[in-house]
C-alpha positions in Angstrom: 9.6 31.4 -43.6 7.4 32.2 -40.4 4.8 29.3 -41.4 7.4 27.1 -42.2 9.5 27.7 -38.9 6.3 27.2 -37.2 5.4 24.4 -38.7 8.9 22.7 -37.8 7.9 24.0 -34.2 4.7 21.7 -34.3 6.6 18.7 -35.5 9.1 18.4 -33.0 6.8 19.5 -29.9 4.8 16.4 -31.2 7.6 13.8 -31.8 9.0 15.0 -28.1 5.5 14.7 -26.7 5.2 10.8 -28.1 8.1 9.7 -26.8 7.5 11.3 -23.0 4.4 9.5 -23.2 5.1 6.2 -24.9 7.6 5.6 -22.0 4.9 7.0 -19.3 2.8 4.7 -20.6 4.7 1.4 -20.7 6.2 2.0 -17.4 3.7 1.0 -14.9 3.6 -2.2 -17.2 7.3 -2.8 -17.2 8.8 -5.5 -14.6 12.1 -5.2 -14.9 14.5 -4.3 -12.1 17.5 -2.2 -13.7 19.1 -2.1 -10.2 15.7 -0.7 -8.3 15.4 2.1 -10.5 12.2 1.0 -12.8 10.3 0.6 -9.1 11.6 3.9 -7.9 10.4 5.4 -11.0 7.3 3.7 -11.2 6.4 4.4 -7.4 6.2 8.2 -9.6 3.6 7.4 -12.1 0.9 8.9 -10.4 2.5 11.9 -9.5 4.4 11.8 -13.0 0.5 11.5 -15.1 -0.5 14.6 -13.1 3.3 16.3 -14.0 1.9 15.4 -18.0 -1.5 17.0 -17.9 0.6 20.3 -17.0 3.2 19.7 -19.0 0.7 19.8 -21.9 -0.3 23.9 -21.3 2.8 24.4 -22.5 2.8 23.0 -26.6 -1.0 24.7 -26.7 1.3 28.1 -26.2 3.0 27.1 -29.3 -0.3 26.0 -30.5 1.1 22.3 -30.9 -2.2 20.9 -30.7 -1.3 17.3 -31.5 1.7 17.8 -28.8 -1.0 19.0 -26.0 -3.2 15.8 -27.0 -0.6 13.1 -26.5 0.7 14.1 -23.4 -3.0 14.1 -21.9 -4.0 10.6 -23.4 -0.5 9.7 -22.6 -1.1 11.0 -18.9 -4.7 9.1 -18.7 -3.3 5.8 -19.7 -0.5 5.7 -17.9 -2.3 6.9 -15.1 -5.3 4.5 -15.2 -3.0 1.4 -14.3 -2.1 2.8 -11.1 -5.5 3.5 -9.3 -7.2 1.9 -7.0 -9.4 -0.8 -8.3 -13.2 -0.8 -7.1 -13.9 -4.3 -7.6 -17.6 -5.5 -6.7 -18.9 -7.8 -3.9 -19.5 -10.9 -5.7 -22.4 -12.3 -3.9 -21.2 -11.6 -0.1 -23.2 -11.5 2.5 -22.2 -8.8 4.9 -21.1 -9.7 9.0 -19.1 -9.1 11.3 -17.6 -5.4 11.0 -13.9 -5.6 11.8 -11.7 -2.7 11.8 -7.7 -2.9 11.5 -4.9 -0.6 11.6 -1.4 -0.7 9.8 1.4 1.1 11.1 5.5 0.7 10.0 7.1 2.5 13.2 10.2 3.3 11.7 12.5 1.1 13.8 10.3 1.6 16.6 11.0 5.5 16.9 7.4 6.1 16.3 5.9 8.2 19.4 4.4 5.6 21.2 1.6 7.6 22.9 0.6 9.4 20.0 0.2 6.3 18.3 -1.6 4.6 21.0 -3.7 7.4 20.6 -4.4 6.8 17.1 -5.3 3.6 17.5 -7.9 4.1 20.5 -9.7 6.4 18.1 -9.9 4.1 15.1 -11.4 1.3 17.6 -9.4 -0.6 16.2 -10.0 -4.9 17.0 -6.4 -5.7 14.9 -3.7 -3.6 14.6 -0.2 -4.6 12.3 2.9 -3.1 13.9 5.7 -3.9 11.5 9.8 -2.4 12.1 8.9 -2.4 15.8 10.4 -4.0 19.0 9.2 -5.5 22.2 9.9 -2.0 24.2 8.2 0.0 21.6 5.2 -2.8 21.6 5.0 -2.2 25.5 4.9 1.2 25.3 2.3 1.6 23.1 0.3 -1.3 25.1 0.4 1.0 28.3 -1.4 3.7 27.1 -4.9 4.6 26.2 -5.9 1.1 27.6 -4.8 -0.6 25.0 -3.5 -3.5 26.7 -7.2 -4.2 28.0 -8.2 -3.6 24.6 -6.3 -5.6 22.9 -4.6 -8.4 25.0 -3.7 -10.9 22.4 -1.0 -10.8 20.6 1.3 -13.1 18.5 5.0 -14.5 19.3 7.8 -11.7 20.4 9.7 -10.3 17.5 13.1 -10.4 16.5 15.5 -8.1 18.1 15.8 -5.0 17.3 13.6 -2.1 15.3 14.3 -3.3 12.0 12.7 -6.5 11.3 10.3 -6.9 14.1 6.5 -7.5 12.7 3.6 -8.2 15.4 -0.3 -8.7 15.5 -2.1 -7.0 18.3 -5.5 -8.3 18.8 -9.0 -8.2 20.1 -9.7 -11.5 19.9 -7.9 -14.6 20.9 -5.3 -15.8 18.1 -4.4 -19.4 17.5 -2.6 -21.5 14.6 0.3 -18.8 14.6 3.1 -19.3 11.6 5.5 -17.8 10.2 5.5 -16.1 6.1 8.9 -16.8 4.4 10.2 -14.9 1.9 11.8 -11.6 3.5 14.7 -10.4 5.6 11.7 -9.0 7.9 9.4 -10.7 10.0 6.1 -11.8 8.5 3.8 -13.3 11.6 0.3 -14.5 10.7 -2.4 -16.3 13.0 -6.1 -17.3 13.0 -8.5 -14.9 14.7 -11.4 -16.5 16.7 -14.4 -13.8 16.8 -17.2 -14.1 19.9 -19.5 -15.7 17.6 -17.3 -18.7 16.6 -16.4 -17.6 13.3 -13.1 -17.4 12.0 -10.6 -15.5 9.9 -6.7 -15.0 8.9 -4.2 -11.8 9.6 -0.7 -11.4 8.3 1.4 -8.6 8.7 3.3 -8.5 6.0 6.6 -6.4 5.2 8.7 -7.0 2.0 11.5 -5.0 1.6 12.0 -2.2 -0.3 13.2 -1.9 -4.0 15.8 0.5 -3.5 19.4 -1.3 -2.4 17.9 -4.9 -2.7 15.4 -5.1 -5.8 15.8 -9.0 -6.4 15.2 -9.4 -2.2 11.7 -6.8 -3.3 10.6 -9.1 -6.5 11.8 -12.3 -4.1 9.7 -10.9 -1.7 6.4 -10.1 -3.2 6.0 -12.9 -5.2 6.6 -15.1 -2.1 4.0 -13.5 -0.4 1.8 -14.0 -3.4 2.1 -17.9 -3.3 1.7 -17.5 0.0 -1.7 -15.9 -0.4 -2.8 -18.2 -3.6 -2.1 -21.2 -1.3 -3.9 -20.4 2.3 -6.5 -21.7 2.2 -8.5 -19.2 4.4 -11.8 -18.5 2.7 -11.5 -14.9 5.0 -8.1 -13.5 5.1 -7.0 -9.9 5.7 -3.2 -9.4 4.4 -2.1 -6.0 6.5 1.6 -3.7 6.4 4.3 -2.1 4.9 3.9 -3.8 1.1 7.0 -1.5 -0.4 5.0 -1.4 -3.7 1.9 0.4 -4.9 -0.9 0.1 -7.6 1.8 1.1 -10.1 4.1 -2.1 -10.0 2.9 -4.7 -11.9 4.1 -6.8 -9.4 1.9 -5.7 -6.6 -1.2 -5.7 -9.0 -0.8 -9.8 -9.5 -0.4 -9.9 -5.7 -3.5 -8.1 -4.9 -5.4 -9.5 -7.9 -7.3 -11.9 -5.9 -7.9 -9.5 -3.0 -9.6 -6.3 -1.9 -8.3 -3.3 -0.5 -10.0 -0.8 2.0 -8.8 1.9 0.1 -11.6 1.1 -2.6 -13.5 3.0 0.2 -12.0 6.1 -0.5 -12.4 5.7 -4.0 -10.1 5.4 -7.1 -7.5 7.6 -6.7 -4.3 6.4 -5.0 -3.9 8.4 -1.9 -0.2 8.1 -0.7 1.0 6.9 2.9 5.2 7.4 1.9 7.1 9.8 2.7 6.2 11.3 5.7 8.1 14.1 7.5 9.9 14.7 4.3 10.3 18.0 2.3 8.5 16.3 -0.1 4.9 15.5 0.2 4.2 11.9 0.3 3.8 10.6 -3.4 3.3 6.5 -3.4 0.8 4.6 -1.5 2.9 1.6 -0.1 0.6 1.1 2.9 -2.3 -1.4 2.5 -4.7 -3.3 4.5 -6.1 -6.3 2.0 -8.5 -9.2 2.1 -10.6 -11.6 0.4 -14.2 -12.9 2.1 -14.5 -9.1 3.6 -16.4 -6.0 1.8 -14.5 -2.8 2.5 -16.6 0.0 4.3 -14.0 2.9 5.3 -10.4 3.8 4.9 -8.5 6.7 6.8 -4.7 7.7 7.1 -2.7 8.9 10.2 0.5 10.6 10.8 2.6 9.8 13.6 5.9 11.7 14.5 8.9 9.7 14.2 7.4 7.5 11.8 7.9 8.2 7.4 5.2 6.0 6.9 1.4 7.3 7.4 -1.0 4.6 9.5 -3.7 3.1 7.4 -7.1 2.6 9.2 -9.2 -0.1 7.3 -12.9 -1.2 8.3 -14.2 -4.1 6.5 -17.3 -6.1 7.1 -15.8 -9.6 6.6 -18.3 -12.1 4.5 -20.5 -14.2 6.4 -19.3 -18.0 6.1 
């Protein structure tokens, strides 16, 4: 009766293990809407694939093997999908190093000085300010330097905190436009370095999933055209994407581009939420580009701010 009961035991741990990861696994594949809640979930797969490897202690207790073994292979492959891909440099020629930082402000509530601050110690030559506003620009301009630092700039943004995007420069920015395709601003302009060479930035910002999915798809695959049909052989794509490495969505985006995260290898490291009770779980945050090898990537918090800065250096491809 014991064997038998145990044996029952087995069984069920191992149908309930195949069906927690059958749907682990498809989800990162899955784009579908369902009112925002297939993105919310899948901004969890990461976190959820380390929640399976766990989970799977406790059907070895009952000695549920086959249970303990399908959550694990269930956790890799749902996991493998979301990390960062380390893609190789396909014949470019290293040049000019280039460093930029992406920052969301948080409606411009972001402690200007502090964030100044950060910027000054990335040495940063482009920085992507994206939910800011011309007083919150101006205050960060006025400290560390920064306006003698970087003293080009593109148009002035919409008003208030909310939708205001900007590109704060090093060097002197020409053919400005703007990207459709999102209730924010999306600025992007042509960046002339000493040397005569050229490349593209865009500060891109999306908006999120949650209260407006079809505005988030809309969004993203706008910006994707966008980047399929610029013609810039260099182009770095920087801000507040909304979407990570789990949404199959972002992963057709960023198919044709690099990120400088590749610098700090495969796993995923998040940049949202920040001064939560919860840790921060998704990595939304991305500095992007083709015709550009990434060398470094670094994070930043900044108080009043539930996004983390991104710092990407890249040595962009000589022409």
């Amino acid at each position: 009766m014991g064997t038998t009961r145990r044996r029952r035991s087995r069984w069920v741990w191992t149908g309930v293990a195949l069906a927690i990861a059958v749907v682990a696994v498809a989800l990162p594949h899955l784009d579908v809407l369902v009112g925002g809640l297939v993105p919310a979930a899948q901004a969890l797969v990461p976190l959820g694939a380390v929640g399976l490897v766990v989970l799977a202690v406790v059907p070895l207790i009952f000695r549920a093997w086959a249970a303990a073994a399908i959550l694990v292979v269930g956790a890799v492959l749902a996991g493998l999908p979301t990390l960062t891909p380390l893609r190789a440099d396909a014949g470019c020629v290293a040049g000019t190093p280039v460093t930029v930082v992406a920052f969301n402000a948080k409606f411009a509530g972001a402690d200007p000085g502090l964030l100044a601050e950060r910027i000054d110690e990335a040495a940063a030559d482009i920085v992507v300010l994206v939910e800011t506003d011309e007083a919150h620009i101006a205050a960060v301009l006025r400290e560390r330097g920064l306006a003698e630092a970087l003293p080009h700039r593109t148009r002035e943004t919409s008003e208030g905190g909310v939708n205001g995007s900007v590109i704060l420069s090093a060097f002197p920015l020409s053919d400005e436009e703007d990207i459709e395709g999102s209730v924010f601003d999306q600025v992007t302009a042509v960046a002339a370095l000493p040397d005569g060479e050229e490349f593209r930035v865009a500060a891109v910002h999306p908006p999120p999933p949650i209260g407006q999915p079809a505005d988030w798809r809309a969004g993203l695959r706008a910006l994707e055209q966008w980047i399929r049909e610029t013609p810039d052989e260099r182009l770095i794509v920087a801000g507040d994407l909304n979407a990570s490495y789990a949404h199959p969505a972002f992963r057709h985006l960023a198919s044709t581009l690099r990120t400088a995260a590749e610098a700090a290898g495969p796993v995923p490291w998040p940049t949202w939420p920040e001064e939560r009770p919860v840790p921060a779980f998704t990595a939304i945050d991305h500095v992007l580009a083709r015709g550009a090898v990434p060398t470094a990537w670094d994070s930043f918090a900044v108080p009043g701010s539930d996004h983390r800065g991104v710092v990407g250096e890249w040595s962009l491809c000589a022409p």
